[in-house]
Backbone as a printed PyTorch tensor [residue, N CA C, xyz], in Angstrom:
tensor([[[  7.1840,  12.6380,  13.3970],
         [  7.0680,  12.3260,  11.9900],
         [  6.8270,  13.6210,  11.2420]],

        [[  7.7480,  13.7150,  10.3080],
         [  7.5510,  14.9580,   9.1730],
         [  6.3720,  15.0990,   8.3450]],

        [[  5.4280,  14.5040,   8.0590],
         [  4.6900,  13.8850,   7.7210],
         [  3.4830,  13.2610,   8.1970]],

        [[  1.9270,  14.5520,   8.1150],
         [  0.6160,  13.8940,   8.9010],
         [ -0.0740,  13.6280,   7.8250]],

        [[ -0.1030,  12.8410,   6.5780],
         [ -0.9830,  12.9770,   5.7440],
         [ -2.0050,  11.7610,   6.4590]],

        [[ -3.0940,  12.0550,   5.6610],
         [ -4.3100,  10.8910,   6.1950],
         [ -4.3130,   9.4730,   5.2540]],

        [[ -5.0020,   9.1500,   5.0300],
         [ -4.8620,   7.7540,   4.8490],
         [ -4.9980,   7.9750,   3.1040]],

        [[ -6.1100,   8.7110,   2.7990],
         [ -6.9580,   9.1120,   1.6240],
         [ -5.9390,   9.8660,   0.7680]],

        [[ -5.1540,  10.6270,   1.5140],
         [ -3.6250,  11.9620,   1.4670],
         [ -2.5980,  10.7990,   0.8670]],

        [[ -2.5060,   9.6920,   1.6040],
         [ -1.4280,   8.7840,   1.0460],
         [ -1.5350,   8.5240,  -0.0070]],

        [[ -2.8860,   8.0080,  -0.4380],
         [ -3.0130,   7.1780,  -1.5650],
         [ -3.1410,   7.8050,  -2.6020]],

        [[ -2.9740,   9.2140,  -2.8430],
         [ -3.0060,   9.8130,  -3.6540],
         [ -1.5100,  10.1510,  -4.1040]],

        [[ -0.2900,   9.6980,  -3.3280],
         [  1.0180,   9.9610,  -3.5960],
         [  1.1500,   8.8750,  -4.8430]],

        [[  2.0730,  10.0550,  -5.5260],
         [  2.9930,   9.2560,  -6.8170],
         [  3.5130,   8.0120,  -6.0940]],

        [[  4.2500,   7.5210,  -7.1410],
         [  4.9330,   6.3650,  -6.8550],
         [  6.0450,   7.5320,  -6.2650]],

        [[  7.0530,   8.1670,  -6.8970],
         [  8.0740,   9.0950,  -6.4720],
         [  7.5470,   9.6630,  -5.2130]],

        [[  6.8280,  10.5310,  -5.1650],
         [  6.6240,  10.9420,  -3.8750],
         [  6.5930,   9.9050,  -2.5890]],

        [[  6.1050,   8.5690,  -2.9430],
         [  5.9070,   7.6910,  -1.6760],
         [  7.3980,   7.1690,  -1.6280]],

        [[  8.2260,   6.7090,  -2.6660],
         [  9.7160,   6.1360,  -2.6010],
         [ 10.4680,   7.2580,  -1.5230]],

        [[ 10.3910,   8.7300,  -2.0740],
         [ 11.2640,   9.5740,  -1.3760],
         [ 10.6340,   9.9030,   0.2670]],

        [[  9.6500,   9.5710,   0.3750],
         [  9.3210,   9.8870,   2.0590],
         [  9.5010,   8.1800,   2.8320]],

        [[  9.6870,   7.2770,   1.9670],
         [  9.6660,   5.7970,   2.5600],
         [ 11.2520,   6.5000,   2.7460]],

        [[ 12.2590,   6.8790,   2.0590],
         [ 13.5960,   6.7200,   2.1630],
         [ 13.6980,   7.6640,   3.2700]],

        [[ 13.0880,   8.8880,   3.3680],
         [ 13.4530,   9.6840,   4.6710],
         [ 12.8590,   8.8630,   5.8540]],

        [[ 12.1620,   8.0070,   5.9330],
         [ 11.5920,   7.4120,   7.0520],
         [ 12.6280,   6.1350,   7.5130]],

        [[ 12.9600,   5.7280,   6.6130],
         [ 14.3910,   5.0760,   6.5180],
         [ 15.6080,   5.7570,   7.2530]],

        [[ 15.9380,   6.5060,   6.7880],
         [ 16.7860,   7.1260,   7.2220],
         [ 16.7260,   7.8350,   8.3810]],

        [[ 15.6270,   8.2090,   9.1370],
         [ 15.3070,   8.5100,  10.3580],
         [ 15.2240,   7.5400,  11.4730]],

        [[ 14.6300,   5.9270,  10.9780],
         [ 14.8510,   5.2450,  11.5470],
         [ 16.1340,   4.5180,  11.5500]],

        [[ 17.5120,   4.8350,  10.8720],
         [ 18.2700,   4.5000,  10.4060],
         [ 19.4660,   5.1210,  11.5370]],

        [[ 18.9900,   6.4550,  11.5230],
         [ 19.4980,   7.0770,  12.1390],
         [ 19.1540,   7.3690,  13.8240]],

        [[ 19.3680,   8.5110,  14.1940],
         [ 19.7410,   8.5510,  15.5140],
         [ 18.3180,   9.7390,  15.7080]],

        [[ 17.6450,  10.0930,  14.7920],
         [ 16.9390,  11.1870,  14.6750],
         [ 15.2780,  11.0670,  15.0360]],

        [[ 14.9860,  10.0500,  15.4920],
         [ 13.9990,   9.6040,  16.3940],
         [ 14.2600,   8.5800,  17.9930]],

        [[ 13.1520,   8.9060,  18.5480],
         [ 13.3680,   7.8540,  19.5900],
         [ 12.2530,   7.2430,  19.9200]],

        [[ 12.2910,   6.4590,  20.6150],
         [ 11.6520,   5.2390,  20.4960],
         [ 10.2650,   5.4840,  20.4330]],

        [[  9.8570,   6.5210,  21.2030],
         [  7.9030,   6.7500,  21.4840],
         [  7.9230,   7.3950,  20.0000]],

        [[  8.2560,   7.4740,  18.5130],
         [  8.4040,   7.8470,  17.6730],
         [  8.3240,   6.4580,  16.7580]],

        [[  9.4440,   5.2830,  17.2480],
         [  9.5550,   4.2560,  16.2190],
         [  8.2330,   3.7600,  16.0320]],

        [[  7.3090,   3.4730,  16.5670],
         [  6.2240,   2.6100,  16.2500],
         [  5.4060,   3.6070,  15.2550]],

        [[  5.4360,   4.6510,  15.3680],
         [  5.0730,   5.3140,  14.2370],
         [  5.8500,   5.5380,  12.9310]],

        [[  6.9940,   5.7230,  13.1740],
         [  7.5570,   5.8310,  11.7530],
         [  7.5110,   4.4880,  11.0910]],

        [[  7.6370,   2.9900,  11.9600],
         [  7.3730,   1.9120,  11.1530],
         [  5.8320,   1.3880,  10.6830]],

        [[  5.0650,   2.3070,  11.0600],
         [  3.7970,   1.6430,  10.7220],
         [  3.7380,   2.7140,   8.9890]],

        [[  3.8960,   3.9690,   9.3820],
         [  4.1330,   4.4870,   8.4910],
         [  5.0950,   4.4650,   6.7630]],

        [[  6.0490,   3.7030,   7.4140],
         [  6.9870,   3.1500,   6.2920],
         [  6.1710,   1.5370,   5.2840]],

        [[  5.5050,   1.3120,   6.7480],
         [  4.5760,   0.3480,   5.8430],
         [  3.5060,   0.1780,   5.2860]],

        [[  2.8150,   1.6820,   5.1060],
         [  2.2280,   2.4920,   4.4370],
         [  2.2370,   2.8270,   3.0380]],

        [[  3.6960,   3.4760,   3.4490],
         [  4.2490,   3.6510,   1.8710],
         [  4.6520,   2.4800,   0.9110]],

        [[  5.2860,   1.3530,   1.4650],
         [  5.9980,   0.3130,   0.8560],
         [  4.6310,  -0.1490,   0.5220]],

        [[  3.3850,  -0.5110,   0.8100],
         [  2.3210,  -0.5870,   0.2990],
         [  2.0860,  -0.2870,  -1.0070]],

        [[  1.5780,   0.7360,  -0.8720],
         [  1.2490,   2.1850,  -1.8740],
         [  2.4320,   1.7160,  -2.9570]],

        [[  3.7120,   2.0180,  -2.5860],
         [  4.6910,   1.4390,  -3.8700],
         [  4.1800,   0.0510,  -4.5700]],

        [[  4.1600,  -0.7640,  -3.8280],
         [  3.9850,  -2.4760,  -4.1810],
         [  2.8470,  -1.9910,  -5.4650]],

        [[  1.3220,  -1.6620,  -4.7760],
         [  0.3150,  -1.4380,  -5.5980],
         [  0.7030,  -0.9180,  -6.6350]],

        [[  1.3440,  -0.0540,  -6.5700],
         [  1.4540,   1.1760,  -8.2730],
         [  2.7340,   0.1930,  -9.1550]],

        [[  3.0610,  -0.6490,  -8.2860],
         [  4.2720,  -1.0080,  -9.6460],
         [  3.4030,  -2.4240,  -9.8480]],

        [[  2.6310,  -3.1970,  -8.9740],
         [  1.6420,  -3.9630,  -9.8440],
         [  0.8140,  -3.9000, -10.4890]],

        [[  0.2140,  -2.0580, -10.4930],
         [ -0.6610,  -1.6610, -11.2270],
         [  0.1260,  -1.4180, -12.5830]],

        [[  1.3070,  -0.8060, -12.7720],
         [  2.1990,  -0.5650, -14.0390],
         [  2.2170,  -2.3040, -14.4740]],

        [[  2.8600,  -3.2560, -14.2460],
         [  2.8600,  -4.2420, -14.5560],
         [  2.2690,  -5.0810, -15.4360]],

        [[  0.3310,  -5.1480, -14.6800],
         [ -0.3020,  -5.6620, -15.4120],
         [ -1.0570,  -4.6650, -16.6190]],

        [[ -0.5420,  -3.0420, -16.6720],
         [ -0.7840,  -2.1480, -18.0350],
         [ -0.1490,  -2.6880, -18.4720]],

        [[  1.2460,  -2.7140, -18.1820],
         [  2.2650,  -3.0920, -19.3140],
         [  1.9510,  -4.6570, -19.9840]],

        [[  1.8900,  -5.4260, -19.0150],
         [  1.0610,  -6.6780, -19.9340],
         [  0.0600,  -6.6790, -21.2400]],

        [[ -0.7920,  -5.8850, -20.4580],
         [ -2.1840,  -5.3680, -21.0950],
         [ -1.8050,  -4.9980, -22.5870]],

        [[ -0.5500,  -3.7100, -22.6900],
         [ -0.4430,  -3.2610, -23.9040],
         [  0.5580,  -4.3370, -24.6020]],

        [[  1.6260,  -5.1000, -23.9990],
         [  2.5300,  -6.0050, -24.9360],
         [  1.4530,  -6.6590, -25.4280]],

        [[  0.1140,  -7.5980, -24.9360],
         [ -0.6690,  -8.4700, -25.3790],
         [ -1.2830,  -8.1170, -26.6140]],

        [[ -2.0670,  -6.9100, -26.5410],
         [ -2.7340,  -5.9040, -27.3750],
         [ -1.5280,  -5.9230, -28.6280]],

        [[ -0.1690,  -5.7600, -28.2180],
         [  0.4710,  -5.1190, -29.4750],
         [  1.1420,  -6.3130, -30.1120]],

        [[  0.9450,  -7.6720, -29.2480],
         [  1.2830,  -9.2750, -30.3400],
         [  0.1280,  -9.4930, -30.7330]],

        [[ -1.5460,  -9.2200, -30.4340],
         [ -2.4640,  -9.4080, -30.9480],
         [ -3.0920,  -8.8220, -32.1680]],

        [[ -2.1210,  -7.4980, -32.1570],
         [ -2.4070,  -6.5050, -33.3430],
         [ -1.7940,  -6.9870, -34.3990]],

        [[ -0.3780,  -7.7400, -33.9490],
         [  0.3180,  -8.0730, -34.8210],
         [  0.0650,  -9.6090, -35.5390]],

        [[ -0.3630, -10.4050, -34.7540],
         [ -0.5010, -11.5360, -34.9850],
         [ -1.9510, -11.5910, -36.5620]],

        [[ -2.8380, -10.2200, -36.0730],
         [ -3.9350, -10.3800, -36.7700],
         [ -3.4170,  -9.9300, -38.1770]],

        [[ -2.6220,  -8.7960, -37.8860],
         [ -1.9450,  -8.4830, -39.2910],
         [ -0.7480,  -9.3100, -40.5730]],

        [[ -0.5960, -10.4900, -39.2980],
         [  0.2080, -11.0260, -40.7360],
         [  1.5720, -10.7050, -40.2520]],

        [[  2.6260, -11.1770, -41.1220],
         [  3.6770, -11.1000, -41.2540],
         [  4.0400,  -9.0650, -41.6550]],

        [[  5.1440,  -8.5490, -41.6570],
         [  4.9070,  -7.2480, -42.6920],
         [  5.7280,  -7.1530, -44.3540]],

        [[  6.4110,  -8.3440, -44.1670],
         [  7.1290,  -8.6160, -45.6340],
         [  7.1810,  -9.9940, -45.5950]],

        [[  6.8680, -10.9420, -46.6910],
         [  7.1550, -12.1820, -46.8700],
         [  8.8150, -12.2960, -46.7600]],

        [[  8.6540, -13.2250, -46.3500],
         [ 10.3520, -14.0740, -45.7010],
         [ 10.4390, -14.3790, -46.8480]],

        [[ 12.1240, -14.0030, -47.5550],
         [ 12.3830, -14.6780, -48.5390],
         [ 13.0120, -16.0920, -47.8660]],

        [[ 13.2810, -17.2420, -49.2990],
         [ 13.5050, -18.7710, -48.5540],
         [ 15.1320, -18.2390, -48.3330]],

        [[ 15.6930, -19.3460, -47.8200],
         [ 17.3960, -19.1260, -47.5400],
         [ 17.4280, -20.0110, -48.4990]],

        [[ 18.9560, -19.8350, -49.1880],
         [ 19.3010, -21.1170, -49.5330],
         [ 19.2030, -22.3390, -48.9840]],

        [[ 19.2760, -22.6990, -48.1030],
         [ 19.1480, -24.0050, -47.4110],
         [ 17.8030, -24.8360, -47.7640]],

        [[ 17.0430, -24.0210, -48.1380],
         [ 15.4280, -24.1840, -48.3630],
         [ 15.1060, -24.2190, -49.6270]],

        [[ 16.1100, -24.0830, -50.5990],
         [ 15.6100, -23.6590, -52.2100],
         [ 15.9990, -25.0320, -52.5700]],

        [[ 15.5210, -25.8490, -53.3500],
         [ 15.5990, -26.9790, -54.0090],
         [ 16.9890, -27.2090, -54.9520]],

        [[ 17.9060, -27.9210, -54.9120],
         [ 18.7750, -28.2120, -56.0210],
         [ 18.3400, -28.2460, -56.8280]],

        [[ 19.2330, -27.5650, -58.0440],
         [ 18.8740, -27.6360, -59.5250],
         [ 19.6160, -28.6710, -60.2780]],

        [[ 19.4040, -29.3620, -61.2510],
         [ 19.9000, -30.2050, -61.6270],
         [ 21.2950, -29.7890, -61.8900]],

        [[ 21.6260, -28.8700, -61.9290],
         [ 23.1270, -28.3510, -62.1910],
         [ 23.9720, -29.2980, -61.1950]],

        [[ 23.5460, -28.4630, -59.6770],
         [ 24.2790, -28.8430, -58.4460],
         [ 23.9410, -30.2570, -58.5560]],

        [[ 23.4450, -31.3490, -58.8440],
         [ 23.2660, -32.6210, -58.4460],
         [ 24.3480, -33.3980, -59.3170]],

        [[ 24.8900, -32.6060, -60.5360],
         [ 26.3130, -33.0990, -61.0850],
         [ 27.7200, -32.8960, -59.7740]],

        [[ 27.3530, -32.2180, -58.9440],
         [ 28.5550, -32.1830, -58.5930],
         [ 29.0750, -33.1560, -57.6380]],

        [[ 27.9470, -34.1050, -57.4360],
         [ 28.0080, -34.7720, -56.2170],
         [ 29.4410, -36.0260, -56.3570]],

        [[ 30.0140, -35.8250, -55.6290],
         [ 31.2560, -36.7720, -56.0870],
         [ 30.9890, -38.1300, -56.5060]],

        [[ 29.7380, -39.1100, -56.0810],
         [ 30.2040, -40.3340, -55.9970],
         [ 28.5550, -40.8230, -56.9350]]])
């Protein structure tokens, strides 16, 4: 394995840094470039990283929740930002239009 970080060493990897060593570990096991007294390590290791990924994109997730909520709550408290004008559909006939009615 290209790769002795410790446990504490892992968890300190970016999201990027853990994607690109999960993909070389991939690809080593993919390939022809380990053998077997090797596989049980590179797969415990790959499931290490796929870890570490899972966490940081559920950690992005529920920020990103966090701030959409925050930013309909900001909005909700503030009101509209221009009154809706009515559509026609909504404006009352004037006695004008009520001549035109055919019958």
């Amino acid at each position: 394995m290209s790769d002795d970080r410790t446990g504490s060493d892992v968890a300190e990897l970016s999201f990027s840094e853990a994607m690109e060593e999960l993909e070389s570990v991939l690809r080593r096991i993919d390939g022809d470039e380990i053998d077997i007294d090797q596989l049980g390590r590179e797969l415990g290791r790959a499931a290490q990283l796929l870890e570490i990924c899972r966490k940081k994109i559920r950690r992005a997730e529920v920020e990103v929740r966090q701030i959409v909520e925050q930013i309909e709550e900001d909005g909700a408290d503030s009101g509209p930002a221009t009154p809706e004008a009515e559509s026609p559909a909504e404006q009352p006939a004037s006695a004008d239009d009520q001549d035109d009615i055919p019958f």
